[in-house]
Structures are given as structure tokens and as C-alpha cells.
N, C-alpha and C positions, 0 to 999 in steps of 0.2 A: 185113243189107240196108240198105242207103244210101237216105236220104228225098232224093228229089228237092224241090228246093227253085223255085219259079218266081222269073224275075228280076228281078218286083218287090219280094219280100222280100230279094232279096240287094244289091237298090240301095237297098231301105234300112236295112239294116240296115249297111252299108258307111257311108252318112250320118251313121247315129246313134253311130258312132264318132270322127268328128271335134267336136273343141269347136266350130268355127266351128259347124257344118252346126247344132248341137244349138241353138245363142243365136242363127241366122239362122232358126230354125222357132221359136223364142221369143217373136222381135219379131215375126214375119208373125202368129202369134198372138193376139198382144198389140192390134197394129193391125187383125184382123179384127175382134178385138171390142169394140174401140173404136168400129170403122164401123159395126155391129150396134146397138150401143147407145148411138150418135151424142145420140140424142133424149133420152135420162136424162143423158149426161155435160154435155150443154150448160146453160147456166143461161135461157136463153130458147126457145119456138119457130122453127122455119124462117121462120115468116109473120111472127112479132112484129119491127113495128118501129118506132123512135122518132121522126120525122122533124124532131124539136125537137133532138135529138144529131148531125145530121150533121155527117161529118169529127171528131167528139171526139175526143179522144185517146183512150187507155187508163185505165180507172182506177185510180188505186195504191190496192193494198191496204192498211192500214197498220196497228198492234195499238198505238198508244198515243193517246190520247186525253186532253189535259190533263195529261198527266204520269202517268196514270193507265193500266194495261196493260186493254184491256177485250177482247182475240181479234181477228181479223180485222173487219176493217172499212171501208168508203169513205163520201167525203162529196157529197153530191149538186153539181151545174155545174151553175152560172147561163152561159146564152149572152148575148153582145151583140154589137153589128156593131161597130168601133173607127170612129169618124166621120172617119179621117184617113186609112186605107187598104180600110176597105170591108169586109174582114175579118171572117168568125167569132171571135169569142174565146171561150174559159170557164174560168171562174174557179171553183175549188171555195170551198162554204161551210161553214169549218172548225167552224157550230157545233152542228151536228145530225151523230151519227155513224149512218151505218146497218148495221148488221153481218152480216154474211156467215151463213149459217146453211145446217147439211146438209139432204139429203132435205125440199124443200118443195116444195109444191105450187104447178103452174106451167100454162104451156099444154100441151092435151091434145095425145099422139102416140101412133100406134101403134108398136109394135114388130116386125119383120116384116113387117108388114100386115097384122095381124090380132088383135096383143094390145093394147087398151088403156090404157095410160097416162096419167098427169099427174106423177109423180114425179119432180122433176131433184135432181143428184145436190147442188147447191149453188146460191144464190139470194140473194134477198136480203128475202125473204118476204111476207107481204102488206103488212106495215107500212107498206114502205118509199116512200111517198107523197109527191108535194109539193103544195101548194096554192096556184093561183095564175091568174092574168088565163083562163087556158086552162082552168079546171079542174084537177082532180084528175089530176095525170099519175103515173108510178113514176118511182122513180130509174132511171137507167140502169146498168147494168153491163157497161161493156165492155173483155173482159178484152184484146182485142187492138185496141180503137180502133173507130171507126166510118167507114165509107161514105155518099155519100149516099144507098144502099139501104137 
């Protein structure tokens, strides 16, 4: 006797015979649980923002230090306005490094909507502090640049 088979198992299992079909359900995958757990892969919260870094650029990461290899790491921007065009500028301060580190504790998120959190997946820890006219501000971390948001 012959198992009938309904046509959603036979469209997919018709799918999962092609390589494409099998590495395009990979990456949709990949990218749901990325958007899932948006809040742990970011190194800041949705709300956190610096309004002392607007327009920065990116910061580069860099692993040597003095000649010295010490992991990943960036140096914190001094902003200044240039008196001849009016301009943001920043200039990083090559003499303090602050290094990159896994799993630190950051702003609170939930997960879902309902699971608690403060764990991002990379950061730059509590250390990473500057002292100055304004206070105690963090360094910023921005791996794709800033906004004036």
C-alpha cells in the first residue's frame, strides 16, 4: 500500500534537494537569528547614545600597540570644531588603548519580550572611561560610524 504523501512534504522535500534551496534556508536562518538576538550581538543599547560622537566615523580596530601585539583594540576621539571651516573633526588618542573584550555587561534588553538581559556579545567594558570638562563619559565604539542620533 502506497503512503500518501500531502504537498507540503513533497515541496519540500523537492527543496531540500537542491544546493541552492538548502544555503538560501541557511542564510534566512542565520539572519532570523541574528534579528532575534539583535540586542546581545550589538555592543550598545537601542537607546544608548553619545551625543558628544556625532558624525564620527568608524572606529578601527587595531591589534598592535607600540610595536607590541596586545588583541583587538581602539583608541578613544577627541572632537574639535576646525576654526576655518566650521567642521567636526576627531582625532584619535594613540596613548591609551582600550581593548575590545567578549561577553560584557552592557545595557539592559530583553530578548523576545520577556527574557532579561544585559549580556553583549563584545564591548569594550566598564573601564573604558574618559575624564574630562563634561565628566566621566565611555569611549565610544562605533563599528559603523555615527549619526547625529
Amino acid at each position: 500500500m502506497k503512503k500518501k504523501h500531502n504537498s507540503g512534504n513533497r515541496k519540500l522535500s523537492s527543496f531540500m534537494k537542491h544546493k541552492l534551496g538548502r544555503l538560501g534556508l541557511a542564510c534566512l536562518a542565520v539572519l532570523y537569528l541574528c534579528a532575534v538576538f539583535a540586542d546581545f550581538i550589538a555592543p550598545y543599547g537601542m537607546k544608548d547614545d553619545n551625543e558628544l560622537a556625532a558624525y564620527a566615523a568608524p572606529s578601527r580596530v587595531r591589534w598592535v600597540h607600540g610595536g607590541n601585539f596586545i588583541g583587538p583594540f581602539v583608541y578613544a576621539k577627541s572632537q574639535s570644531r576646525n576654526p576655518d571651516t566650521f567642521r567636526l573633526e576627531y582625532r584619535e588618542d594613540a596613548e591609551t588603548p582600550f581593548r575590545l573584550r567578549f561577553f560584557v555587561k552592557g545595557s539592559p534588553y530583553m530578548v523576545l519580550g520577556f527574557i532579561p538581559g544585559d549580556l553583549h556579545l563584545f564591548g569594550l567594558g566598564p573601564g573604558a572611561v574618559l575624564s574630562g570638562e563634561e565628566g566621566d563619559l565611555p569611549v565610544p565604539l562605533n563599528i559603523f560610524g555615527a549619526d547625529q542620533f
